[in-house]
N, CA, C and O atoms as a GROMACS GRO file, in nm:
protein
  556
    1UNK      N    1  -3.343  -7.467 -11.077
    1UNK     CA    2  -3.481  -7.509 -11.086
    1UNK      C    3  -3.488  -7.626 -11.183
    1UNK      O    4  -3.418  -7.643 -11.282
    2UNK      N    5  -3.603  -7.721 -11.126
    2UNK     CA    6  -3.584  -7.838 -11.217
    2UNK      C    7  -3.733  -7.874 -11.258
    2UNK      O    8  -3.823  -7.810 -11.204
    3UNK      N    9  -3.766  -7.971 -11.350
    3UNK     CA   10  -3.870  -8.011 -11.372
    3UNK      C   11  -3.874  -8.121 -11.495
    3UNK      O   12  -3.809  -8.134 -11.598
    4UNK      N   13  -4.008  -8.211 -11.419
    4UNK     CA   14  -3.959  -8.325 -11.479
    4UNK      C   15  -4.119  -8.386 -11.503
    4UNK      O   16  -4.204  -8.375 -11.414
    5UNK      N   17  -4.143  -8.445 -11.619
    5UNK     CA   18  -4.234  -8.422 -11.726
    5UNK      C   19  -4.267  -8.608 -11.808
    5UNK      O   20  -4.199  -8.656 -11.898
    6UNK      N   21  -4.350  -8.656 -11.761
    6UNK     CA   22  -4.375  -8.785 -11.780
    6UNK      C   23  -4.496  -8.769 -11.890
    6UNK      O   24  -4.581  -8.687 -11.856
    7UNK      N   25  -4.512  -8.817 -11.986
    7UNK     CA   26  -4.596  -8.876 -12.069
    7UNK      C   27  -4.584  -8.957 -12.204
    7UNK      O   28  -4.475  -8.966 -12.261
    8UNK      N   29  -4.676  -9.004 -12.243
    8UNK     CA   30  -4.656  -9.064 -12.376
    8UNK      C   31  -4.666  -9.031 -12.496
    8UNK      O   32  -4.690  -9.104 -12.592
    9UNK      N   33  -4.640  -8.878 -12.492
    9UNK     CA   34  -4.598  -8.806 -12.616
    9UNK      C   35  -4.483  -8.836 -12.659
    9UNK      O   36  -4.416  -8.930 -12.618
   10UNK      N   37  -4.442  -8.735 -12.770
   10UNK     CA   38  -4.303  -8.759 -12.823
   10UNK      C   39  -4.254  -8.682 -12.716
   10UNK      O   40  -4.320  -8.624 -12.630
   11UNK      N   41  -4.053  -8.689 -12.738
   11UNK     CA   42  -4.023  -8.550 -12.644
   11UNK      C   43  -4.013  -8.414 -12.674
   11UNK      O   44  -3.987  -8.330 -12.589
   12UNK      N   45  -4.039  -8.381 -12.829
   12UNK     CA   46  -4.048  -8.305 -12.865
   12UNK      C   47  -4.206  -8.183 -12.820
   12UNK      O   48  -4.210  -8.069 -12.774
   13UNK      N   49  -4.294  -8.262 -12.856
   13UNK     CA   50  -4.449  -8.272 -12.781
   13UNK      C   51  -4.439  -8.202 -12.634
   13UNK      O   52  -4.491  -8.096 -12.602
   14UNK      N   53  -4.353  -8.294 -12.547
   14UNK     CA   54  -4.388  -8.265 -12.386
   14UNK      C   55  -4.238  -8.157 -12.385
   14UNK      O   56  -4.185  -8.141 -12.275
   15UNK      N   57  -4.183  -8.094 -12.495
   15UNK     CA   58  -4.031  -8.004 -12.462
   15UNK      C   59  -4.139  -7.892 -12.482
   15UNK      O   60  -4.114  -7.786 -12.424
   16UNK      N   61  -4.254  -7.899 -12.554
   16UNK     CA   62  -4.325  -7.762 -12.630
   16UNK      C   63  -4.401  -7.722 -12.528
   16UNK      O   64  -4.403  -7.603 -12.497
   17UNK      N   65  -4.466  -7.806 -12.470
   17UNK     CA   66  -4.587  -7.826 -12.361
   17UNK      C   67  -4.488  -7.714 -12.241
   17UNK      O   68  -4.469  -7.597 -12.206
   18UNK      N   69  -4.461  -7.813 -12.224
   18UNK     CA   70  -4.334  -7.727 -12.071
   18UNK      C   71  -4.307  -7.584 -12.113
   18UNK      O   72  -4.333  -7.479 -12.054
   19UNK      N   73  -4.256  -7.603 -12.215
   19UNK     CA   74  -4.190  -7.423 -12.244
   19UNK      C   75  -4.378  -7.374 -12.246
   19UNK      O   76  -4.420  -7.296 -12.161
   20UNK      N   77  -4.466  -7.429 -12.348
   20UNK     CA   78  -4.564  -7.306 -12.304
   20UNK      C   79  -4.662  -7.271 -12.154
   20UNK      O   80  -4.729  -7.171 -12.131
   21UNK      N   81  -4.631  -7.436 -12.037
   21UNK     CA   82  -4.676  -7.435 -11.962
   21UNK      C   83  -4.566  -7.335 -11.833
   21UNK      O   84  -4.605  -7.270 -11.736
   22UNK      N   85  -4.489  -7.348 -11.862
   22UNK     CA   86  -4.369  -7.305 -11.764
   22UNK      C   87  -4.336  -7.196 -11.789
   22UNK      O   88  -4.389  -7.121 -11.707
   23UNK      N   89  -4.265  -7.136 -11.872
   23UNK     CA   90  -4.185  -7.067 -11.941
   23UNK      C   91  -4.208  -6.919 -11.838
   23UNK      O   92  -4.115  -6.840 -11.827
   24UNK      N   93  -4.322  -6.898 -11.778
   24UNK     CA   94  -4.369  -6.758 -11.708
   24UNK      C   95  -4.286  -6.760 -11.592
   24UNK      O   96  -4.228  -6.660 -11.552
   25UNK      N   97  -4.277  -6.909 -11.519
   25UNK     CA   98  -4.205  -6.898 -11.417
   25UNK      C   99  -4.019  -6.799 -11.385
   25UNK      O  100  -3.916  -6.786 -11.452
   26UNK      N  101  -4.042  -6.777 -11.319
   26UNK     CA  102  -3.908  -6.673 -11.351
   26UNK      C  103  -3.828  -6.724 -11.213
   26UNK      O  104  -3.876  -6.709 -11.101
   27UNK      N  105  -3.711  -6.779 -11.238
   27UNK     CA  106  -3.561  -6.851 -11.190
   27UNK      C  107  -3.535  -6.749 -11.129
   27UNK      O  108  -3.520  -6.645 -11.194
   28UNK      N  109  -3.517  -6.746 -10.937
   28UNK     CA  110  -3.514  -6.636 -10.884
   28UNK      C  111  -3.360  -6.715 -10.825
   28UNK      O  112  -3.333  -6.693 -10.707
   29UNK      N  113  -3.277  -6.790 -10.893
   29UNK     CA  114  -3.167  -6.820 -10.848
   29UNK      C  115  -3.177  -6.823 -10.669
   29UNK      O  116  -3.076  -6.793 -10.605
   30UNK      N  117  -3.268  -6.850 -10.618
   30UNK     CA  118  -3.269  -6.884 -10.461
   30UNK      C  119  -3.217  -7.049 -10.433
   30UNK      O  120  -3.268  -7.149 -10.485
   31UNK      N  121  -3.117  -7.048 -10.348
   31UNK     CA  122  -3.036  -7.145 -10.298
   31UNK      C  123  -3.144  -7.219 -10.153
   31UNK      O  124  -3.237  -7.174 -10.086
   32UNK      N  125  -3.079  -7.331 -10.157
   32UNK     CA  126  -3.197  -7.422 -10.039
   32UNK      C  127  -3.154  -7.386  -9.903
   32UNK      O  128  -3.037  -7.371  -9.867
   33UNK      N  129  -3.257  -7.374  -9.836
   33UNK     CA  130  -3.226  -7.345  -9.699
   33UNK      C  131  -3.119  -7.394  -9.616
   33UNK      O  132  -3.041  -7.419  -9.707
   34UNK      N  133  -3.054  -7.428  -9.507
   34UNK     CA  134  -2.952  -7.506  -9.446
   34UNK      C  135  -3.016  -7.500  -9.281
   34UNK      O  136  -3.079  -7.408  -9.229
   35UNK      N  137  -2.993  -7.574  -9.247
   35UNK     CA  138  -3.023  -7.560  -9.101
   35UNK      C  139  -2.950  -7.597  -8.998
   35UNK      O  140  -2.861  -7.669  -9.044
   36UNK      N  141  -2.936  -7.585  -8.856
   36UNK     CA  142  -2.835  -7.620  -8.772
   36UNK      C  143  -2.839  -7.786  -8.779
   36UNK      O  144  -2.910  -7.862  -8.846
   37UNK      N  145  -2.731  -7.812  -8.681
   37UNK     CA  146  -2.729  -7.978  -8.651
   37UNK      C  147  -2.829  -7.968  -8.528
   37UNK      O  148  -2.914  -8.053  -8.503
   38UNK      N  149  -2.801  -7.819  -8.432
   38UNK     CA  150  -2.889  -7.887  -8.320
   38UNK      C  151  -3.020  -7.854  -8.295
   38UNK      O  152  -3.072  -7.761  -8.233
   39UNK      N  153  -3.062  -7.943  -8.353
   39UNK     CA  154  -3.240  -7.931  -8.333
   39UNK      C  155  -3.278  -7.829  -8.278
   39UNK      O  156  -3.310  -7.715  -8.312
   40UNK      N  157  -3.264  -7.920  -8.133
   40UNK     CA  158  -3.311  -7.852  -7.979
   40UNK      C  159  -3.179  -7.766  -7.925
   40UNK      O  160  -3.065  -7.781  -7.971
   41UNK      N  161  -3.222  -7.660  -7.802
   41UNK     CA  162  -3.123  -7.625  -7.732
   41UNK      C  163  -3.122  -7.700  -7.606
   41UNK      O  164  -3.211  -7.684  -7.522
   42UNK      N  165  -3.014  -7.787  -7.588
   42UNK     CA  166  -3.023  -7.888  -7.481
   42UNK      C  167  -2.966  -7.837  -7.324
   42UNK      O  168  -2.962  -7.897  -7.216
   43UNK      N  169  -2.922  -7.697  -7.362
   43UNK     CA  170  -2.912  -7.636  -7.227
   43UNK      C  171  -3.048  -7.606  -7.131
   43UNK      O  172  -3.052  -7.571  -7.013
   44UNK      N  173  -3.149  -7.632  -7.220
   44UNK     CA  174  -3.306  -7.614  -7.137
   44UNK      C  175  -3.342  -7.725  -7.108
   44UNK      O  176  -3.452  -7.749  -7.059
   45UNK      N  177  -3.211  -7.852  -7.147
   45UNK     CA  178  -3.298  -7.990  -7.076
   45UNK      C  179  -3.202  -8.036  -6.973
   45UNK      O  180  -3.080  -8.025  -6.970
   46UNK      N  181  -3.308  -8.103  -6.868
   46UNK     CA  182  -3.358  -8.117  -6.869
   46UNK      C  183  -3.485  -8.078  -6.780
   46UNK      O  184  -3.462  -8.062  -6.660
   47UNK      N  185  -3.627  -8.058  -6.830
   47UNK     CA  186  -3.708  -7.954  -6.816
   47UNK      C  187  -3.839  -8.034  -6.779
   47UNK      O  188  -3.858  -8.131  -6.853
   48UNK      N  189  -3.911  -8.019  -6.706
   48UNK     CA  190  -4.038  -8.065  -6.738
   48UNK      C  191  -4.128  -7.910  -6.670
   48UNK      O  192  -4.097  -7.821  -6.591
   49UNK      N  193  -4.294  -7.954  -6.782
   49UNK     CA  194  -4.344  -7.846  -6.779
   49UNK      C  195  -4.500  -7.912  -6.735
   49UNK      O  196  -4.558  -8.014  -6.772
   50UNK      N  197  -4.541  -7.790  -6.628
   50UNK     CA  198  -4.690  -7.858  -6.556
   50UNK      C  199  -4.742  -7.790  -6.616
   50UNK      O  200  -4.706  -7.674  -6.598
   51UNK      N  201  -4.877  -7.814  -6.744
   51UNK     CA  202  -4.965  -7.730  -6.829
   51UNK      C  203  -5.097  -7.710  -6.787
   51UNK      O  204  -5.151  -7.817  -6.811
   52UNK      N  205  -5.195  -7.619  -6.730
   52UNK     CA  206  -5.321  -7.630  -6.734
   52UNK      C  207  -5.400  -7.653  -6.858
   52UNK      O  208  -5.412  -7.548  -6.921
   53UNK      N  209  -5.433  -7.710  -6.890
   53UNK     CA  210  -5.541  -7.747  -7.025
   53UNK      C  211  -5.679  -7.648  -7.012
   53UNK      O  212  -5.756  -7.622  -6.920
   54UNK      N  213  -5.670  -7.604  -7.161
   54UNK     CA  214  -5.803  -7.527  -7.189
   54UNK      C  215  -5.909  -7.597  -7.246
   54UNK      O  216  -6.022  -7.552  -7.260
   55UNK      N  217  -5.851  -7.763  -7.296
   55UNK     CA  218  -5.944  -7.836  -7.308
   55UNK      C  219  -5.923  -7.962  -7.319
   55UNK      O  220  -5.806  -7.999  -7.324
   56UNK      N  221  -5.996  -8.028  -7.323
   56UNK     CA  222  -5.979  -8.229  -7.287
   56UNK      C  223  -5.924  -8.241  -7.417
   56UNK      O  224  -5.988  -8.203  -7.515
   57UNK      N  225  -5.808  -8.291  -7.429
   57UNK     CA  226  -5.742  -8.349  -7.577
   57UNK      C  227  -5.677  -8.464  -7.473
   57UNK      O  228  -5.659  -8.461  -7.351
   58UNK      N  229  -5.654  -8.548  -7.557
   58UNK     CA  230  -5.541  -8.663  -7.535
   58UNK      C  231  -5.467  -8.702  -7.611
   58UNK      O  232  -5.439  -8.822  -7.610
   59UNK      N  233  -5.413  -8.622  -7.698
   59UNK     CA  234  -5.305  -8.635  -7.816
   59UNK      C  235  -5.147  -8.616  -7.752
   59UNK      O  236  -5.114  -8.519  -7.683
   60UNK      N  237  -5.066  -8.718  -7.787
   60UNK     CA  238  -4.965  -8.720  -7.747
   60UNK      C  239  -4.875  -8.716  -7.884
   60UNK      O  240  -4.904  -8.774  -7.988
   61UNK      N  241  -4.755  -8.630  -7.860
   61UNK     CA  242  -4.681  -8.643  -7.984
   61UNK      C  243  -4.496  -8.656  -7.946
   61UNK      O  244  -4.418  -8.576  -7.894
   62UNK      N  245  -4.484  -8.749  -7.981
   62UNK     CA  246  -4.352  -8.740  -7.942
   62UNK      C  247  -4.211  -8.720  -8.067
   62UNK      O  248  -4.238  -8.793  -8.162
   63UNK      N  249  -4.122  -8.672  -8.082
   63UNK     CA  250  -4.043  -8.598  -8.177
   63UNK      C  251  -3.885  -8.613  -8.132
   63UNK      O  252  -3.848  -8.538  -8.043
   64UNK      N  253  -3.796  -8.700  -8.187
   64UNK     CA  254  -3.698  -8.649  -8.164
   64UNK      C  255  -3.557  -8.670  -8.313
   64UNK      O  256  -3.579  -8.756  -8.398
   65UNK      N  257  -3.463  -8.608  -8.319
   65UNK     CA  258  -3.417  -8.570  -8.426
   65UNK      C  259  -3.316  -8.710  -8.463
   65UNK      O  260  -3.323  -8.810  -8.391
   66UNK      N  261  -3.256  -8.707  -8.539
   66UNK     CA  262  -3.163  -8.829  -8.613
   66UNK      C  263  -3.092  -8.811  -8.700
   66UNK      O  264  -3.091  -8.690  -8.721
   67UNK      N  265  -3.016  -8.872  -8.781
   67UNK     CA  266  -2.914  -8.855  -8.852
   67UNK      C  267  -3.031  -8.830  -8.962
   67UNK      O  268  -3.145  -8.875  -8.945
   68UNK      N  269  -2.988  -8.746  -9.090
   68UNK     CA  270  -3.056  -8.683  -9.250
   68UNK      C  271  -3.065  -8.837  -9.320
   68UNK      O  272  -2.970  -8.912  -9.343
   69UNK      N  273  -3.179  -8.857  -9.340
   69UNK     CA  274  -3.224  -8.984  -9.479
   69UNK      C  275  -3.201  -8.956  -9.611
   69UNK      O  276  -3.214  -9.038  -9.702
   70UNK      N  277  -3.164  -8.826  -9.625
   70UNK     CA  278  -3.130  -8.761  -9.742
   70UNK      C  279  -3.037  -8.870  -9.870
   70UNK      O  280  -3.062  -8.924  -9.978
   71UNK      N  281  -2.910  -8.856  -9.767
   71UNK     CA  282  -2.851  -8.971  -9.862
   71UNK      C  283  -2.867  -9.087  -9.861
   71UNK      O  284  -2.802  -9.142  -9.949
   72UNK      N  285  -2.921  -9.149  -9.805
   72UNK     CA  286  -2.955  -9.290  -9.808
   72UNK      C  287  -3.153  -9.339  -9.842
   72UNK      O  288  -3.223  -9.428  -9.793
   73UNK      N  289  -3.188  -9.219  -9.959
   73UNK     CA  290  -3.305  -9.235 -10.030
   73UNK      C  291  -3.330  -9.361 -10.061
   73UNK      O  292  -3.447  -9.396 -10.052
   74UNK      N  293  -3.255  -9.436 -10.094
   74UNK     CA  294  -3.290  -9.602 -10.185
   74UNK      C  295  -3.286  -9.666 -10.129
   74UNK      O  296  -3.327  -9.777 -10.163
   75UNK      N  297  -3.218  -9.638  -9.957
   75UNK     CA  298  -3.235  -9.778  -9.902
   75UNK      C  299  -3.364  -9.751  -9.786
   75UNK      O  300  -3.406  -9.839  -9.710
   76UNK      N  301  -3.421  -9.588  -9.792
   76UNK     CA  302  -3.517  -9.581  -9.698
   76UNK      C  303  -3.487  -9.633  -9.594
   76UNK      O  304  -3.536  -9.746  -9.592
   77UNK      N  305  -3.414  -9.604  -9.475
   77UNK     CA  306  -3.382  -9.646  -9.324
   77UNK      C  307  -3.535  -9.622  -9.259
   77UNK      O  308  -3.604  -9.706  -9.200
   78UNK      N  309  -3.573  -9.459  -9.291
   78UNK     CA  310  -3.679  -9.423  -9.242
   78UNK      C  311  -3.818  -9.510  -9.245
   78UNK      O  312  -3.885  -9.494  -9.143
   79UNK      N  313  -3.887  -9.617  -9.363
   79UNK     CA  314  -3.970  -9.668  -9.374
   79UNK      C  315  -3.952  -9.781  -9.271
   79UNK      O  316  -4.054  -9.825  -9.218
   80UNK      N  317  -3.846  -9.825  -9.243
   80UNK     CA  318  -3.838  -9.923  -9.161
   80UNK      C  319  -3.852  -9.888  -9.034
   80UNK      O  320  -3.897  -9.976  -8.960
   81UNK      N  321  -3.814  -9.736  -8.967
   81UNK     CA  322  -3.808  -9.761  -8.862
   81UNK      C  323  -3.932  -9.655  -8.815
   81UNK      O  324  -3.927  -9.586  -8.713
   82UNK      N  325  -4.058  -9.658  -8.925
   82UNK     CA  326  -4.217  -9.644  -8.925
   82UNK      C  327  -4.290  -9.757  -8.929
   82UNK      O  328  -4.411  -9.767  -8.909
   83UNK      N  329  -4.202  -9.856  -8.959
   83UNK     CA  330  -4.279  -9.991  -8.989
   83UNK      C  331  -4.275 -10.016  -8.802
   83UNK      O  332  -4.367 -10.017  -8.720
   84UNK      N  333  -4.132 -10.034  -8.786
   84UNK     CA  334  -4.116 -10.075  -8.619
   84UNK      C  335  -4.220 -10.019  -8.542
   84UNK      O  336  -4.317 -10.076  -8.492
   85UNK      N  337  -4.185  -9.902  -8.539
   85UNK     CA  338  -4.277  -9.831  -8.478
   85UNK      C  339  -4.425  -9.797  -8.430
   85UNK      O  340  -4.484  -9.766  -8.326
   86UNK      N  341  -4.460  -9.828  -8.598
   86UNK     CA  342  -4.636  -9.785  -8.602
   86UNK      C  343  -4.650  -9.882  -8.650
   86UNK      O  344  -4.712  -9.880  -8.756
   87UNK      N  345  -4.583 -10.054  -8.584
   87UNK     CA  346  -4.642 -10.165  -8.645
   87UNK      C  347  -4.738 -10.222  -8.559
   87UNK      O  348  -4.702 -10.259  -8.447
   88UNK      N  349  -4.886 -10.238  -8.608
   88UNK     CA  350  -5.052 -10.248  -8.565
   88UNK      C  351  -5.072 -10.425  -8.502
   88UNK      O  352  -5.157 -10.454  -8.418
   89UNK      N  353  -5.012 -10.487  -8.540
   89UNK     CA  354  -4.992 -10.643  -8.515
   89UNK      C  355  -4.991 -10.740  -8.357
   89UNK      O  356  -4.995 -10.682  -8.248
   90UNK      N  357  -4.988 -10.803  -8.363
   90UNK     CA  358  -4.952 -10.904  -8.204
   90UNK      C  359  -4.834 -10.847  -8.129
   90UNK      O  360  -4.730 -10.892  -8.178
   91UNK      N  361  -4.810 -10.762  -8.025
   91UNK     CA  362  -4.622 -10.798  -7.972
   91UNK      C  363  -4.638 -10.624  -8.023
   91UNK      O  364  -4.521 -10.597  -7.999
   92UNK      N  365  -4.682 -10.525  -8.061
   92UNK     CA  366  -4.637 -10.430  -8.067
   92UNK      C  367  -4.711 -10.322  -7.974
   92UNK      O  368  -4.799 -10.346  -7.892
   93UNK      N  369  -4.653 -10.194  -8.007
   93UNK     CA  370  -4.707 -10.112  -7.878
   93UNK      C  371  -4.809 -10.110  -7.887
   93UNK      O  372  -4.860 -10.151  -7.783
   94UNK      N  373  -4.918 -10.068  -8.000
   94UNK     CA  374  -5.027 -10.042  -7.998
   94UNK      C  375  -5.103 -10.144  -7.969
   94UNK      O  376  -5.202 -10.124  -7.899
   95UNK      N  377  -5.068 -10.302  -8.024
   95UNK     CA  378  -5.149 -10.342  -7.942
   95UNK      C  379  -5.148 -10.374  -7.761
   95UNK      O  380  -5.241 -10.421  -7.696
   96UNK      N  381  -5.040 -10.342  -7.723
   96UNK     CA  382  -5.056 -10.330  -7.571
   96UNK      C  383  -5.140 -10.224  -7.531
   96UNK      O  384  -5.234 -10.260  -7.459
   97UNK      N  385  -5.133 -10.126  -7.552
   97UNK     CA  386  -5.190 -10.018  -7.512
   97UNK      C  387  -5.327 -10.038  -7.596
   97UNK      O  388  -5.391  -9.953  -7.535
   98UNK      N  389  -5.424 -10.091  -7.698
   98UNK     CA  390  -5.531 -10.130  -7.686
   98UNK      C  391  -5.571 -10.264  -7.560
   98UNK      O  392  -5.668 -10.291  -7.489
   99UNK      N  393  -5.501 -10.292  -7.572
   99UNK     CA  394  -5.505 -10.415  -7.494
   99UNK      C  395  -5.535 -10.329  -7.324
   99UNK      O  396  -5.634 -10.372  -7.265
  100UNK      N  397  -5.481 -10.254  -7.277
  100UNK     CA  398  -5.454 -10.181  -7.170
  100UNK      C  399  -5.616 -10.083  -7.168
  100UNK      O  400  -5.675 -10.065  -7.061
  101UNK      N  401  -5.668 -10.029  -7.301
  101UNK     CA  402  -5.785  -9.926  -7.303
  101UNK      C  403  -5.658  -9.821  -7.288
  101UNK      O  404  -5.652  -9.776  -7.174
  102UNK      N  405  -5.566  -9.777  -7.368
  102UNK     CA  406  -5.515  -9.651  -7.358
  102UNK      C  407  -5.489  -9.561  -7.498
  102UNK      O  408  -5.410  -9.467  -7.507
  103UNK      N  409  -5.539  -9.593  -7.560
  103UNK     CA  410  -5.500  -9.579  -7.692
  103UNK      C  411  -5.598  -9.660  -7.806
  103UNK      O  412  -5.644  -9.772  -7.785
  104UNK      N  413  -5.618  -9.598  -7.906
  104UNK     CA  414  -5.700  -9.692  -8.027
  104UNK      C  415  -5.655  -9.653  -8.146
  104UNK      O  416  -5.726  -9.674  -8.244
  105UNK      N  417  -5.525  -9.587  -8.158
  105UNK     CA  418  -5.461  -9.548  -8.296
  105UNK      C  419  -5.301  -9.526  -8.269
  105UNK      O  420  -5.263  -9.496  -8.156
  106UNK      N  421  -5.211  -9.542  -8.377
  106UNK     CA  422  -5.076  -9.486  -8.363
  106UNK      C  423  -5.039  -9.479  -8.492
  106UNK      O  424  -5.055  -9.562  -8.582
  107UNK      N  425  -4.971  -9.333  -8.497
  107UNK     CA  426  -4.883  -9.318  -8.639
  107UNK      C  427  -4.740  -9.311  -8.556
  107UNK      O  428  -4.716  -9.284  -8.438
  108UNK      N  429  -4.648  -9.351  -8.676
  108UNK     CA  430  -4.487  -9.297  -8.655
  108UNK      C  431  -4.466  -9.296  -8.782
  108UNK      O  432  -4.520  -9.361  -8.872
  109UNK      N  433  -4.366  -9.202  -8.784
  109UNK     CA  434  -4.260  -9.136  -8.937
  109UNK      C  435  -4.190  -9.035  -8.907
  109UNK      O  436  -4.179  -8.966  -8.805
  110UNK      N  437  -4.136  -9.034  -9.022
  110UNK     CA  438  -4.012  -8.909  -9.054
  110UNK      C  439  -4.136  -8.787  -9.052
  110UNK      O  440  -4.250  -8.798  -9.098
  111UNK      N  441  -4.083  -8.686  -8.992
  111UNK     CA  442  -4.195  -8.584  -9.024
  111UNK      C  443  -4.106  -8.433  -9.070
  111UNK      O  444  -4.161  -8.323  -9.071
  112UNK      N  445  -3.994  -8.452  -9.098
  112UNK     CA  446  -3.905  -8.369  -9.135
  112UNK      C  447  -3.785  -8.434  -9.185
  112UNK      O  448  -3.759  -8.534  -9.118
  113UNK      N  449  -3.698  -8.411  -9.287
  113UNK     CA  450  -3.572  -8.472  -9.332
  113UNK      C  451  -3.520  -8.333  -9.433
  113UNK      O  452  -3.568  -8.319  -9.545
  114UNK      N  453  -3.422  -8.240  -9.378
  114UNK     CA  454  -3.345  -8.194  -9.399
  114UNK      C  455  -3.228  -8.251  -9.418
  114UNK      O  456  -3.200  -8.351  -9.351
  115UNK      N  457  -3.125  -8.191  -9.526
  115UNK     CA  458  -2.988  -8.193  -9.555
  115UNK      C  459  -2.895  -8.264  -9.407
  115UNK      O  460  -2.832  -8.370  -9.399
  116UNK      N  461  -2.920  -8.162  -9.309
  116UNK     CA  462  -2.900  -8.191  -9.197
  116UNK      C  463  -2.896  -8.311  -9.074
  116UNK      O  464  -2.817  -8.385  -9.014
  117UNK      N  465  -3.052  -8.271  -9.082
  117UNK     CA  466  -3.096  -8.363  -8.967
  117UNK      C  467  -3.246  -8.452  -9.005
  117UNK      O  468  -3.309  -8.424  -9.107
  118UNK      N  469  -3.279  -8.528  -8.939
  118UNK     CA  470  -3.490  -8.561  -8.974
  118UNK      C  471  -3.506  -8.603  -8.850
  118UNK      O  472  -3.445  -8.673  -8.769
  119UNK      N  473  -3.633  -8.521  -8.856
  119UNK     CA  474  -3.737  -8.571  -8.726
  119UNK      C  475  -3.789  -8.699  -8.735
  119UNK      O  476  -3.795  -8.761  -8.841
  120UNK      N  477  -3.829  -8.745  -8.620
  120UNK     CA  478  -3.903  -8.896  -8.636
  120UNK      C  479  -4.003  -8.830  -8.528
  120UNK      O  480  -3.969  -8.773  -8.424
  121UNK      N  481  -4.122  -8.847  -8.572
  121UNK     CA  482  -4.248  -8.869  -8.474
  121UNK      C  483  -4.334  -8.956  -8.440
  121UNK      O  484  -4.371  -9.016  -8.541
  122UNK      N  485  -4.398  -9.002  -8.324
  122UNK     CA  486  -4.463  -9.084  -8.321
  122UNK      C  487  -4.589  -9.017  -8.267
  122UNK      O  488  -4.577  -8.932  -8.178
  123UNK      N  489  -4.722  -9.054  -8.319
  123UNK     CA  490  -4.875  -8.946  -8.246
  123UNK      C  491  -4.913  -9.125  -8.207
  123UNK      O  492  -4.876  -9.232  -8.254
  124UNK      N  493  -5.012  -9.080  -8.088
  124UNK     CA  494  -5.144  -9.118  -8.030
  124UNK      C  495  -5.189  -9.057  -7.966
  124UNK      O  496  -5.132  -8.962  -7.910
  125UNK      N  497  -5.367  -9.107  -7.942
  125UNK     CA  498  -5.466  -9.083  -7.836
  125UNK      C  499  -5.479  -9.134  -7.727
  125UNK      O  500  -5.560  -9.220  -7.691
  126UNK      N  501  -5.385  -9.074  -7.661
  126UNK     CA  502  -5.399  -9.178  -7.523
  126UNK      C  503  -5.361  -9.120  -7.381
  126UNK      O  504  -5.338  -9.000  -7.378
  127UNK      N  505  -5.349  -9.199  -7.248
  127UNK     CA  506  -5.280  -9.149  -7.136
  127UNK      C  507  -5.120  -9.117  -7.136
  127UNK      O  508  -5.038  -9.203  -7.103
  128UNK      N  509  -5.088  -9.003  -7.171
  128UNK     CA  510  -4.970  -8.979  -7.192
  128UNK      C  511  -4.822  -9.045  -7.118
  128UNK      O  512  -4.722  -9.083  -7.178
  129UNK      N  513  -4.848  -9.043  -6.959
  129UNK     CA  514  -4.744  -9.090  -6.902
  129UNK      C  515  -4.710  -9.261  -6.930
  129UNK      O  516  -4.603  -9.318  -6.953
  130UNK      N  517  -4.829  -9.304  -6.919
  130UNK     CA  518  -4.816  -9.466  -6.948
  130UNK      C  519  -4.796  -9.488  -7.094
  130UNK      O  520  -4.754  -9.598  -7.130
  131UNK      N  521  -4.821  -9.400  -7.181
  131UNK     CA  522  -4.778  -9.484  -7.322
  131UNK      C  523  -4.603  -9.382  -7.334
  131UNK      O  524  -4.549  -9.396  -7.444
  132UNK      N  525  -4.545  -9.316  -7.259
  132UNK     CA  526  -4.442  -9.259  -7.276
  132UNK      C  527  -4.333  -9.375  -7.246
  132UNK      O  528  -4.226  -9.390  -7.304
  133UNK      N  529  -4.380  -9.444  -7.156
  133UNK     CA  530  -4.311  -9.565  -7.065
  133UNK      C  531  -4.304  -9.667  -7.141
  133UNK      O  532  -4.202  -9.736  -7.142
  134UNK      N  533  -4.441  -9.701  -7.240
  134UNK     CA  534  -4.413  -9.774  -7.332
  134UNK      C  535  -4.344  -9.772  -7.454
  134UNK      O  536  -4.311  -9.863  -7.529
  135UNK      N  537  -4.332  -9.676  -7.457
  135UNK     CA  538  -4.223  -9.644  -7.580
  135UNK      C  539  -4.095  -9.661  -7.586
  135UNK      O  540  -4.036  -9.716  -7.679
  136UNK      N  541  -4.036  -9.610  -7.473
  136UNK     CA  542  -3.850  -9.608  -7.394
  136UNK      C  543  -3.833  -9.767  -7.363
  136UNK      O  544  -3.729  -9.832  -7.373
  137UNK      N  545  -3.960  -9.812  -7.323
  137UNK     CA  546  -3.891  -9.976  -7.271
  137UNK      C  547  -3.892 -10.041  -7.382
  137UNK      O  548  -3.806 -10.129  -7.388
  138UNK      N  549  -4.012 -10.021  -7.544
  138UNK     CA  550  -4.023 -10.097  -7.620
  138UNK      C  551  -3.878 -10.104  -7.681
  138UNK      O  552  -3.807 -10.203  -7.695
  139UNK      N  553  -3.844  -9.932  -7.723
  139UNK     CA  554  -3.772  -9.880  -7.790
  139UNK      C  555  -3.596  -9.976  -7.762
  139UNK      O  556  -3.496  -9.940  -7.824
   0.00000   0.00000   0.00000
């Protein structure tokens, strides 16, 4: 267990603070989770599924896994390839797909980064099959 303690006291000041703010917490020596490499089970792909809807949404989310950002914190791979992604500008997806009336928002990011593996997701509001198309050809 760790903890880490910023101010402009002395360190003596913020060593006292901690022990009387902390000190209750009790060190249950629990080790960090681990998880597989394989995400998905890819013996169920490939699959497609016909859904009846219980109600009008048009949220699309798309998810797929990548090498862990874990060790490579400082150089952030991941911010860059949220910038690519969910970049709002001339020449990018979103604006085609405003441009098209299919869409009026897009996020992308890491939405998981385990030891392991990290998710990358990308969300919009839109016609699902046509902005799926735009993604694989942008991509």
């Amino acid at each position: 267990m760790k903890l880490a303690i910023l101010g402009q006291e002395k360190l003596e000041e913020l060593a006292q603070y901690a022990k009387e703010k902390f000190s209750e917490i009790k060190n249950t020596d629990r080790t960090a989770p681990t998880y597989s490499n394989d995400v998905f089970d890819f013996s169920a792909f490939p699959a497609l599924y016909k859904i009846v809807p219980i109600k009008e949404k048009r949220d699309l989310l798309i998810s797929w896994p990548m090498e862990s950002c874990q060790s490579y914190f400082m150089e952030r791979p991941h911010a860059l390839l949220s910038f690519c992604l969910g970049h709002e500008g001339p020449g990018s997806i979103l604006a085609l797909l405003k441009k098209l009336g299919y869409a009026t928002h897009l996020s992308a990011g890491l939405e998981h980064n385990t030891p392991q593996f990290a998710m990358v997701c990308i969300g919009t509001k839109s016609n699902a099959l046509f902005v799926i198309s735009c993604y694989f050809v942008k991509i």
